[in-house]
N, C-alpha and C positions, 0 to 999 in steps of 0.2 A: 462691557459693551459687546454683545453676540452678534453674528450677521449671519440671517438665512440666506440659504444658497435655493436657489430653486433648480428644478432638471434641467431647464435649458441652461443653465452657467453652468452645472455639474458636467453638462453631456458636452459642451463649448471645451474645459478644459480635458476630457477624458481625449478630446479627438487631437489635441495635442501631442498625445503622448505614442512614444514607437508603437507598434503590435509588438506583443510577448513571443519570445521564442517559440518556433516550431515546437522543438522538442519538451519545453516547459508547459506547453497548452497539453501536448500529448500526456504528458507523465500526470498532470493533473488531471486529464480524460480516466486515465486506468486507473490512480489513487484507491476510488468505492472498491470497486473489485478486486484489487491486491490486496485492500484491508479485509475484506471480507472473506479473504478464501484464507486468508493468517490467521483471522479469529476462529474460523470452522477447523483448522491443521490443530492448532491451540486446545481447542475446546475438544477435538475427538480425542487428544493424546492425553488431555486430562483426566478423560472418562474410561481409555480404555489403554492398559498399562502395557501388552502389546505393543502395540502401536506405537505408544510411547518409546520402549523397549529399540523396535526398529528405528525409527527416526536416528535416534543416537546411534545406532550402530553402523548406518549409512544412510543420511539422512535422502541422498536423492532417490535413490530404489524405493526405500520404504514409501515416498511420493509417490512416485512411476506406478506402484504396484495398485497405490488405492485412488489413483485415478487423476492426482493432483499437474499440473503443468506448470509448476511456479516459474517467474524469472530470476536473474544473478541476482537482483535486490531482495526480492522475499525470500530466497535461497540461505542468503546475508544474514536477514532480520531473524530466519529459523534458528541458522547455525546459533548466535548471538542468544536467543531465549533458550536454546534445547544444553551451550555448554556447563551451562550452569546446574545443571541437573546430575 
């Protein structure tokens, strides 16, 4: 036995509940754009061995130099994908 919920009981119990942390609404704001600029650092260093090259050998300069502004997290996520190489 299922029971539809419609939007006004959905929206009834959502207003229940706390607001999301500051900082958790924020980090989920920036998510699109950290992933995205990981997949283009990723993708250029695949294509070009250079680069690649740099990354590993000081991973923040080699940034700096091509333009990139990452944070301590995607800094992280680099180190993490590039020591394996």
């Amino acid at each position: 036995m299922s029971r539809i919920y419609d939007e006004e009981w959905l929206g009834s119990r959502l207003r229940i509940l706390r607001p999301a942390p500051q900082g958790l609404v924020q980090a989920a704001q920036e998510l699109p754009d950290a992933r995205r600029s990981l997949d283009e650092i990723v993708a250029r260093a695949e294509a070009d061995l250079a680069f690649r090259a740099a990354l590993i050998a000081d991973l923040e300069d080699a940034l700096t130099q091509a333009g990139f502004e990452p944070g301590p997290r995607a800094l992280e996520e680099l180190r993490k994908r590039f020591e394996a190489s």
